[in-house]
N, C-alpha and C positions, 0 to 999 in steps of 0.2 A: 472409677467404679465405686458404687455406694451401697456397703455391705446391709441389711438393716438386722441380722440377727445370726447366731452362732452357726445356726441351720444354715442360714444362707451362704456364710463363706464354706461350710462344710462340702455343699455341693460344689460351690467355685472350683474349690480345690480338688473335689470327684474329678472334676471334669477335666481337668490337665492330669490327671493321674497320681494324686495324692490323698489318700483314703485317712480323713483327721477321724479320730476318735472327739468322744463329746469336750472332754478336756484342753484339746489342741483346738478346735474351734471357737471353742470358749476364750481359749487366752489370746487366740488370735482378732477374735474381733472385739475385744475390750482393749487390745493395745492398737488399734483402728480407731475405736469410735473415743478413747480418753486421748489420742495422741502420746503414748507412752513406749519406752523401750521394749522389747520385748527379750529376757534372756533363758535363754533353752539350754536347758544340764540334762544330761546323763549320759549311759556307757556309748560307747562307739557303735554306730551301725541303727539306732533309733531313730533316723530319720530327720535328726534337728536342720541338717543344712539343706537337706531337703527341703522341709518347711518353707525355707523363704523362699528357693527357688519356686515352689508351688506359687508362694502369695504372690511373687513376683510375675507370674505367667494368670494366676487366676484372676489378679486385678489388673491385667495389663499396664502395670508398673516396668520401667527400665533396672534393671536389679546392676547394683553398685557392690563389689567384695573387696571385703580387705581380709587375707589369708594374714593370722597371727603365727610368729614365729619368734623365738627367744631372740632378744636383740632390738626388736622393730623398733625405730625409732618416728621423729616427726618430718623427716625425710622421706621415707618410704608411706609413712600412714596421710601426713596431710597437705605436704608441697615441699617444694624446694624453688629453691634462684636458678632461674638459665644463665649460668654463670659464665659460658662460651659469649651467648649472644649481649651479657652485660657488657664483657669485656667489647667487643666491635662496636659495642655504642659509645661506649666512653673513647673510642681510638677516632670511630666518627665527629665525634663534639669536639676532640682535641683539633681533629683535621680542620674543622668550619670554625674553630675560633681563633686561628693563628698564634697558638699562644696565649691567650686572653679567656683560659676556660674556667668559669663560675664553677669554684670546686664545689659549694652549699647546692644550687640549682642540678649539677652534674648527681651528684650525690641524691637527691630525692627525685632525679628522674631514675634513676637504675628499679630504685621498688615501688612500682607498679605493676597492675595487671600483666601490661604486653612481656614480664617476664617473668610472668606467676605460673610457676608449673605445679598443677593442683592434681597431687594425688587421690585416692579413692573415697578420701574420707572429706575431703575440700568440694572435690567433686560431686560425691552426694548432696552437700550443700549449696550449690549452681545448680543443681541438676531440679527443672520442677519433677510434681513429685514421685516418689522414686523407692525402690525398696533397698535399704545397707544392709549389708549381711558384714559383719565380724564375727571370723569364724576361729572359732577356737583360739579365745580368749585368754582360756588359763596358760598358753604357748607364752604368752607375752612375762613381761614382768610387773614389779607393782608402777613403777613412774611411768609407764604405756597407760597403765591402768587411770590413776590420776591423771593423765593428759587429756583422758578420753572426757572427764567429769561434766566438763561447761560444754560439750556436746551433747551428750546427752542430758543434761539440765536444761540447756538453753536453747538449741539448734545453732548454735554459733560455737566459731574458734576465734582466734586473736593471733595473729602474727603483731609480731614487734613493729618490725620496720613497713607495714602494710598498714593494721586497723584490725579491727570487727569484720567479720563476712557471716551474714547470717542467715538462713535461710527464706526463702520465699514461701516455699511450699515445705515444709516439715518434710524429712524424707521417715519412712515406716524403718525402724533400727530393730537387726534381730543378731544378739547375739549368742553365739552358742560357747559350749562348755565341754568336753570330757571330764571333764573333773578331775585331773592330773596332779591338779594343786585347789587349795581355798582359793577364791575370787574376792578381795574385801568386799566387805557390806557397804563401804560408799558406792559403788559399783554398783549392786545388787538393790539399794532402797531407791535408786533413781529408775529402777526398769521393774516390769510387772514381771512374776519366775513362774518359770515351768518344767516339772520333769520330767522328762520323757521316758517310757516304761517300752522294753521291746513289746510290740506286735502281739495279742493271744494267738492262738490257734488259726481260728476262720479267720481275721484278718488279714495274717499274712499267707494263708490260703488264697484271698481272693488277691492279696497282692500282686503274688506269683502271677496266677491268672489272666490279671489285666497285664501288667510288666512284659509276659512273653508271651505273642501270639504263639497259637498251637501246642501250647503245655498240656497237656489231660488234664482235667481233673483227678484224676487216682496217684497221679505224679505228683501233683501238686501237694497232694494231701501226704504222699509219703513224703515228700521233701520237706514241708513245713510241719511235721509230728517229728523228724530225724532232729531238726537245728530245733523245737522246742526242747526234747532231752537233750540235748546238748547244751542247751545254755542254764539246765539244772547241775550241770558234771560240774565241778571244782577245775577250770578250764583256765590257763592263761591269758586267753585272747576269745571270750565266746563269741559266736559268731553275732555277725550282725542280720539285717536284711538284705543288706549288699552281698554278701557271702550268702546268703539262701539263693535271690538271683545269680549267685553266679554258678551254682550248684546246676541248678537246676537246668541253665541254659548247658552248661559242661553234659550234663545225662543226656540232652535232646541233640546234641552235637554229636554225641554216639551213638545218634538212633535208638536209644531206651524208652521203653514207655513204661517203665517200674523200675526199682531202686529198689535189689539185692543186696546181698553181703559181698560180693564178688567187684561187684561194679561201684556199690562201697568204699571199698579200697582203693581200687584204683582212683578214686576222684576225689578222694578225702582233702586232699590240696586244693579244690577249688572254696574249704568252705573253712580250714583250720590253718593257721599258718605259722604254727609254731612246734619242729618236731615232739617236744616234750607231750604236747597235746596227741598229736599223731599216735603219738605210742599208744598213751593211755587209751585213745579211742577203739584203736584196732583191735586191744584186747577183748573189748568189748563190744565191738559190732556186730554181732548175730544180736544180741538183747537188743541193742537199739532201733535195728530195723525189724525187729519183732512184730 
């Protein structure tokens, strides 16, 4: 699909259910029309990984994830050796040589393809074109981080014992961020940045709205005023939009069509998740649903 302006992907992304502000439209389709990284920071719950799932459904793109985690290596992010099926090959070549097995020949058939188990980030690059989401980046450490470089610089990796494998088709790269730790800036000068800001008011009003059929509007509007002062409060874990959804479906699950101080309480778990906040809040729930 061939975006031609910020507008345009904005609606794309309307349309599967992803309401971009003008700034999210903007850096989405300048890292479309330049061919460039795309990496999305801020607090939890703004939408980032959302985003690509959006671009990935609004340009009907196949969406490729590599979920970061402390530790990840190049195993897990971009292949390994089928190292069961090398071994029966080489038992095979023993078997059909009687004895007489070319260990040089034996040895450069085990790495190739037919034993190239290509994880997500390999895979995006076979894959024509395609959207990668590496999601939460800052999860990883810094040599994850440097391994990622000549992918994102180049569309290519490099195995040892394989070659070059580079892309056909550029896959769309969106990485995202919490911000848990700095991300180096060799990371960050090869991708165009974006920070994502929670939702205003009517946005995440209309959110709610589309997200769950049969929400009122008057619900809606008190859910999404509730978690805006909420995420003014000095909070451990402010809510996100995902905790608004989930608020909200929680009140319509109890048959409410308004959000009291009573019914408040009792569902404060769907939207804060850390008693220390609990407390705080509950002191102060008649102001907020004020």
């Amino acid at each position: 699909m061939t975006v031609e302006s910020p507008e345009k992907l904005a609606e794309a992304l309307e349309s599967v259910g992803y309401l971009a502000d003008d700034g999210i439209a903007t850096a989405g389709f300048l890292a479309l029309r330049l061919g460039r990284p795309l990496f999305c920071e801020g607090e939890p719950g703004t939408g980032k990984t959302s985003l690509a799932l959006g671009l990935s459904e609004a340009l009907s793109l196949p969406l490729i994830r590599l979920q970061c985690h402390e530790g990840i290596d190049a195993a897990q992010a971009l292949y390994e050796w089928d190292f069961p099926r090398q071994l029966l090959h080489l038992r095979a070549l023993e078997a059909a040589g009687d004895g007489g097995l070319d260990v040089e020949a034996a040895e450069q058939s085990l790495y190739t393809e037919r034993f190239l188990l290509s994880r997500p980030l390999l895979k995006a690059l076979q894959t024509a074109p395609c959207v990668l989401l590496v999601d939460e980046i800052d999860r990883a450490d810094d040599e994850f981080e440097a391994f990622l470089l000549q992918l994102l610089d180049e569309n290519a990796v490099t195995i040892p014992e394989f070659g070059e494998v580079r892309a056909e088709h550029p896959p769309l790269v969106v990485l995202t961020s919490n911000r848990t730790r700095e991300v180096h800036d060799a990371l960050k000068r090869r991708c165009l940045y974006h920070w994502l800001e929670h939702p205003d008011l009517a946005r995440e009003i209309e959110i709610l709205r589309r997200k769950i059929p049969g929400l009122g509007e008057g619900l809606a509007v008190q859910v999404a005023t509730a978690v805006q002062r909420l995420r003014a409060m000095e909070l451990l874990k402010p809510p996100g939009v995902a905790e608004s959804l989930d608020w909200a479906q929680a009140l319509l699950a109890l048959g409410m069509s308004e959000l009291d101080a009573a019914t408040g309480a009792r569902t404060l778990g769907s939207v804060l998740k850390y008693s220390e906040d609990l407390d705080r809040v509950r002191a102060k729930l008649d102001k907020l649903l004020a």
